[in-house]
Every structure is written in structure tokens, then in C-alpha cells.
FIGUFI-793507 format. One record per residue (C-alpha): x, y, z. Coordinates in pm, whole numbers, plus 50000, padded with zeros to 5 digits. Example, Ala and Ser with C-alpha at 12.3 -4.5 7.8 and 13.67 -1.06 7.14 Angstrom:
<sites>
512304955050780/513674989450714/
</sites>
This chain:
<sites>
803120283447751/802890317547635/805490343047529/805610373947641/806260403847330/809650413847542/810450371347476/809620381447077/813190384946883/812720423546713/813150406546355/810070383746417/807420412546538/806190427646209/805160465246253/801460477846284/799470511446264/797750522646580/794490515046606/791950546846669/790560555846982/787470531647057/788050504046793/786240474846979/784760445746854/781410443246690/777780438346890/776550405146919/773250412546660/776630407046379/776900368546483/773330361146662/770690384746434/768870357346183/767620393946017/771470401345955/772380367545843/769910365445588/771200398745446/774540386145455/773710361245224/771800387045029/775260407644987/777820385645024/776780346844874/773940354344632/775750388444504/779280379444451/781600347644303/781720320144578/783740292944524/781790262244444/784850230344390/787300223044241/787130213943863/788710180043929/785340171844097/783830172443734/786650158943514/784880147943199/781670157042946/778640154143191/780160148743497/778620166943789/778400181444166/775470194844327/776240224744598/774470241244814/774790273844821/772550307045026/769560280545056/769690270844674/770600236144518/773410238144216/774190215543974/777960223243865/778700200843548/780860198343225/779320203342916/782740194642672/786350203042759/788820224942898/787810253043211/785300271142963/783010241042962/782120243643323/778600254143328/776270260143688/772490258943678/769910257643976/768550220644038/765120231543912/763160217943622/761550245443417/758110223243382/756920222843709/759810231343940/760820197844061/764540190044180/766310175743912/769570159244067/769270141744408/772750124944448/775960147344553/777740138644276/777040115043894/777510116243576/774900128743288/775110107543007/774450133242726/771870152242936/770010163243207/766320146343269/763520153743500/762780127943719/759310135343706/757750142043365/760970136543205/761810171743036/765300169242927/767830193442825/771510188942715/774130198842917/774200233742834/771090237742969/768680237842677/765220220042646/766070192742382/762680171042523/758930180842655/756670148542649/753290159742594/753640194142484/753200191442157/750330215742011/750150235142374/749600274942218/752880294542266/754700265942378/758690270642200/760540245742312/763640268442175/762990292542408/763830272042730/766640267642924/767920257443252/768340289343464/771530292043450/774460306243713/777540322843618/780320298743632/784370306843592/787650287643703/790690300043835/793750276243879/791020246343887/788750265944149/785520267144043/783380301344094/779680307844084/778000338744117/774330339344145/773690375144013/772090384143745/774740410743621/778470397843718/781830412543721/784340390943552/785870370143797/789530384243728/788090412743894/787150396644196/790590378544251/792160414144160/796050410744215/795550368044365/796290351244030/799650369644001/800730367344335/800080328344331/800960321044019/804340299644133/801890272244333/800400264043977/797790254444209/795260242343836/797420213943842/797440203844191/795030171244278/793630167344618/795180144644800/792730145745127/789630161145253/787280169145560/784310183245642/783410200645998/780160211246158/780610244046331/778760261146576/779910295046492/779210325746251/780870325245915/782340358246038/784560343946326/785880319446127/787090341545894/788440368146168/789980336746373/791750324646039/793250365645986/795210360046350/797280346846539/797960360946868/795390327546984/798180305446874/800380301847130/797960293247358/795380275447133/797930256246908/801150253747071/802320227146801/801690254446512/803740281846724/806600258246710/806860256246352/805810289246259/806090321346531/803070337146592/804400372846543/805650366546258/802870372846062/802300407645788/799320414045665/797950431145296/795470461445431/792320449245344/790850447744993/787130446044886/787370415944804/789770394445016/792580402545319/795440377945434/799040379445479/802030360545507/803570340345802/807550325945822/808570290945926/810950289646202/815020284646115/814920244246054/811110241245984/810460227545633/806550227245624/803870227945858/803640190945916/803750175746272/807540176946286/807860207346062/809710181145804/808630174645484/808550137745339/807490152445013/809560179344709/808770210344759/806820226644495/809220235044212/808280272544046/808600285244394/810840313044503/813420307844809/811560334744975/808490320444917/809490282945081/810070300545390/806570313045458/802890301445464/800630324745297/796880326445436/794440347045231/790810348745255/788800357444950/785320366545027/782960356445116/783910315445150/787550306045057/790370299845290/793510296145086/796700284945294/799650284845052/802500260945163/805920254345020/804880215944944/801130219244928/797880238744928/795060237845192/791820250845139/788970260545326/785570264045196/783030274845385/779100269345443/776770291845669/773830276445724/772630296745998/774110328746238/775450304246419/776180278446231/778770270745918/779910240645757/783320237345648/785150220345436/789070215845409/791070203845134/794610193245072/796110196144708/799550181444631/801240183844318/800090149144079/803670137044011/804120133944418/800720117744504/801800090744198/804590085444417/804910045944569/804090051744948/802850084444914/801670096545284/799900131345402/799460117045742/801770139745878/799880173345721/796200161445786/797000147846139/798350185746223/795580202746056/792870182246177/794400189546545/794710226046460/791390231846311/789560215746546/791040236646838/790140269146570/787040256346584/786330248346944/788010289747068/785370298546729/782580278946959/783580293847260/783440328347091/779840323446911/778590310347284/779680341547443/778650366447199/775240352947266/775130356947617/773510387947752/776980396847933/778420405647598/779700437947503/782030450947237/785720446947351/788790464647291/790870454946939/795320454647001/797180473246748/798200437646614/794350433046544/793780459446283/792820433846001/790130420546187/789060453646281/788950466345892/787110432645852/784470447846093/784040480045926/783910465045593/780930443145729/779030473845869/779530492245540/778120460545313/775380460245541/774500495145565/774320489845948/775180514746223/777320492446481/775760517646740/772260519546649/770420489946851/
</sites>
């Protein structure tokens, strides 16, 4: 059932600006245009850091991970240790332009071969092997590399950027590292995952994942544990938005009891084990910080209306080592909860497409997904009223 605001104890609503006169949603062309989508992943996926893994996917010398990523197949590998080995280069062979990897995932031993006329390279990308090249006029084998993709880690999350010219990812992440620093989250091991096939824009994900005035009627269990005004939000930055949401008196974790089987994680703050933290950082990480754990989201568009996602759960190693360790009681709640996310994101995408669309009126209590909007417009250089 839902509550009402006057049912809302005052300490639980968390203040907002007004909104100004006319902020409505955006037209459907922002979720339904293939024209916009591909410039989306112009400006967004091929022009900024995405996040690409985790670097526990690729724990030793020549271990790898293919991704794709804006239409393009990545190899992510190791070429030695520690984060600054972590090397990304497009799953092309510079002979011919054959795929080089097939499998999701393998191992290299010692370097990277071309299935075809078996041009090799080590794992930092250079040509160490060209059968039959020998004596071919200008031919410098030296000279020869893998294309390679920018490739950084944060706290075992592995970036790419496909530019050609990148900021440092620190920039990117501005004040993030600082403000998580207590979840250690580079040491955390995943301790579940699954993947979902949406039929929704990337966009309403996002904007569904920045509220939660849905949840008391789309996850009743979730309002329970943690009230759905409690939420306060960051304004919006350039490069990510989220906020912070408390558990209720009594709840531990979000779990399907709100109890928590598990130690909480230990370099956090008492304020900190009382909330759930949700950031997204553009354009395709979910990060839901929670006082035993770490979900994450990462997300796929593969079409305007259509995204893969992915979902993670990372646990600290010393508690998944445990005898009897069990997430059953975080993956059954967030399997429950994302799928009705995704089903109201469904339900959205299917009505923005219908020709009885138009642009609706935002609530006060909306104003991050409105910013969201106008940041959109302005990356795209596209008038929301033009046609």
C-alpha cells in the first residue's frame, strides 16, 4: 500500500528546490530515435571511461575478457602485475582485420595470435611475429601494434575509454574515490552475479535507479527496509549523480529480512552503516554501497530500446572464506527488486513509444532526474522542442 507524504515522519522527508515552471519529461525521439542513440554512443560510450570489469576477472599475466562495448569487440588482459598492467586493445588483427579472440574469457600464454595467418604480438600489444613478411618493401615489424584502448583501475574497477585523447580517470571519478574510500571496495571479491535483458533505453534505467517515489508501490519489500523519502541527493555532476538513502530503526542491510548473516564492513563509519548509497557514474555504472557489501550495475545498450545489464555482488574475501557462507538472502531481494525495476522500465520504454505520448510533468522530489534530462539535451546539442 502506499503512503501518503502527510503518513511521512518530518525527519524522513529530505528537503528539495522547486522545480521551474514547465519542467516535464523528455519527448519520446530521447528513448525511441535510432539517430539519437547512435550519437549517444558517439558522446557518451566511445568518448568517455566506461567501466569494462572488474580486475579480478583477469587475475594473472595473460589472463583475459573480451567486452563489448558501442558495437566494438575488446580484449581486456594483463600484461604483468599489479593495476598498471591492465592493458585494453580492440579484437582486431593488424594483418588483415580478422577477430582475434572468440571465447568470453582465456588465458594468453605469453601472447596474443591470429587465428588466421598467425601474426602474434605479446601482451602489450606489439607485433613480435609476421609469417611471410619477410622482404615485403616498408614492412617494420617494430612499427606495429595492437590498437590499443586506454585502460585504468579504480578500487579493482576496470575503465576503458575509447578516445583518442583521454582525461585521466581521477578526473572522471572527481570527488568518488574519497567519498568511498571506507568500502575498500579493490579488495572486495564477487561473491554472485546476473545478467538481464532489458527492453528499455539506457536512459530510464539510469533515471529509474536516481528515484524512489516508484518504491512503495513497485517494491514494497525495499520500502520496508529502507523509507522511500528518505533519500538526499548530490546536485548533479558532469560526470555522475546519486545520493544517499537510510535503513529503517532495526534494519541491518538490505537483505530479505533487513538482517545481516554476515560482519559488516569494518573501515566504515556509524553513519555510514545506516544508509545505502546509490551513485551512478556515467555513462554505465550503477554503484549501490551497502554496510556489508557492494552491488554493481553495469550496463549494455544495444539498441534505443534495448540494454543489457549486468549486476554484481562483492563481499569482503575474509567473509566469502567463511564455512557456510550464504548471499541467498541479498541476491534473492535484488533479483526480486530488479526485476520489478525492470518490468515499470518496460512499461515506461512501451509507452514512450506509443503515439499517445507526451512530455509529463516532473514533482519537486524529481529534480535529479530532471537535471539528468537537461544534461542529456546539452551533450547532445538537441533542442527538446525542436521536432
Amino acid at each position: 500500500m502506499s503512503e501518503s507524504a502527510s503518513d511521512v515522519p518530518a525527519s524522513h522527508i529530505k528537503p528539495r528546490a522547486t522545480m521551474p515552471e514547465g519542467a516535464t519529461t523528455l519527448p519520446a525521439r530521447f528513448y525511441t530515435s535510432p539517430r539519437l542513440f547512435e550519437r549517444e554512443l558517439d558522446l557518451f560510450f566511445r568518448s568517455n571511461w566506461v567501466l569494462a570489469g572488474r580486475a579480478e576477472e583477469v587475475p594473472r599475466k595473460g589472463d583475459y575478457v573480451l567486452r563489448d562495448l558501442a558495437g566494438d569487440s575488446i580484449i581486456v588482459t594483463r600484461s604483468g602485475e599489479g593495476d598498471q598492467s591492465v592493458r585494453a586493445f580492440y579484437n582486431v588483427c593488424r594483418h588483415r582485420g580478422t577477430r582475434l579472440c572468440t571465447a568470453a574469457s582465456g588465458h594468453f600464454a605469453g601472447s596474443i595470435q591470429c587465428p588466421y595467418h598467425s601474426w602474434t604480438y605479446d601482451l602489450s600489444g606489439q607485433l613480435i611475429g609476421a609469417p611471410h613478411m619477410d622482404g615485403t618493401e616498408g614492412f617494420d615489424r617494430a612499427g606495429i601494434r595492437l590498437n590499443t584502448i586506454a585502460a585504468e583501475v579504480w578500487d579493482g574497477f576496470i575503465f576503458v575509454n575509447l578516445s583518442e585523447e583521454s582525461d585521466p580517470l581521477a578526473d572522471h571519478l572527481g570527488a568518488l574515490p574519497d567519498k568511498f574510500a571506507a568500502w575498500e571496495m579493490g579488495r572486495l571479491r564477487r561473491g554472485g552475479r546476473i545478467v538481464y535483458e532489458i527492453a528499455a533505453n539506457w536512459k530510464l534505467l539510469i533515471q529509474n535507479f536516481n528515484e524512489c517515489l516508484h518504491c512503495p508501490n513497485v517494491h514494497p519489500a525495499l520500502n520496508t527496509l529502507s523509507h522511500y523519502m528518505s533519500g538526499e541527493n548530490e546536485p548533479l555532476r558532469r560526470t555522475y549523480m546519486g545520493g544517499r538513502m537510510d535503513l529503517r530503526p532495526g534494519i541491518v542491510t538490505m537483505s530479505m529480512d533487513g538482517s545481516c548473516p554476515r560482519d559488516l564492513l569494518p573501515g566504515l563509519s556509524d553513519a555510514q552503516k545506516r544508509g545505502v548509497y546509490y551513485y551512478a557514474i556515467f555513462p554505465n555504472l550503477f554503484l549501490s554501497l551497502h554496510p556489508d557489501y557492494v552491488m554493481v550495475h553495469r550496463t549494455e545498450p544495444l539498441a534505443a530500446d534495448r540494454t543489457r545489464l549486468t549486476c554484481e555482488f562483492l563481499f569482503a574475501p575474509e567473509e566469502l572464506a567463511k564455512p557456510g557462507f550464504d548471499i541467498a538472502d541479498v541476491v534473492e531481494f535484488w533479483d526480486m527488486t530488479n526485476k520489478q525495476d525492470w518490468h515499470v522500465c518496460e512499461l515506461s520504454q512501451q509507452g514512450i513509444s506509443s503515439r499517445g505520448y507526451q512530455p509529463g510533468p516532473y514533482s519537486n522530489r524529481e529534480d535529479l532526474l530532471y537535471a539528468f534530462d537537461q544534461f542529456i539535451t546539452v551533450v547532445l546539442g538537441e533542442d527538446r522542442n525542436q521536432a
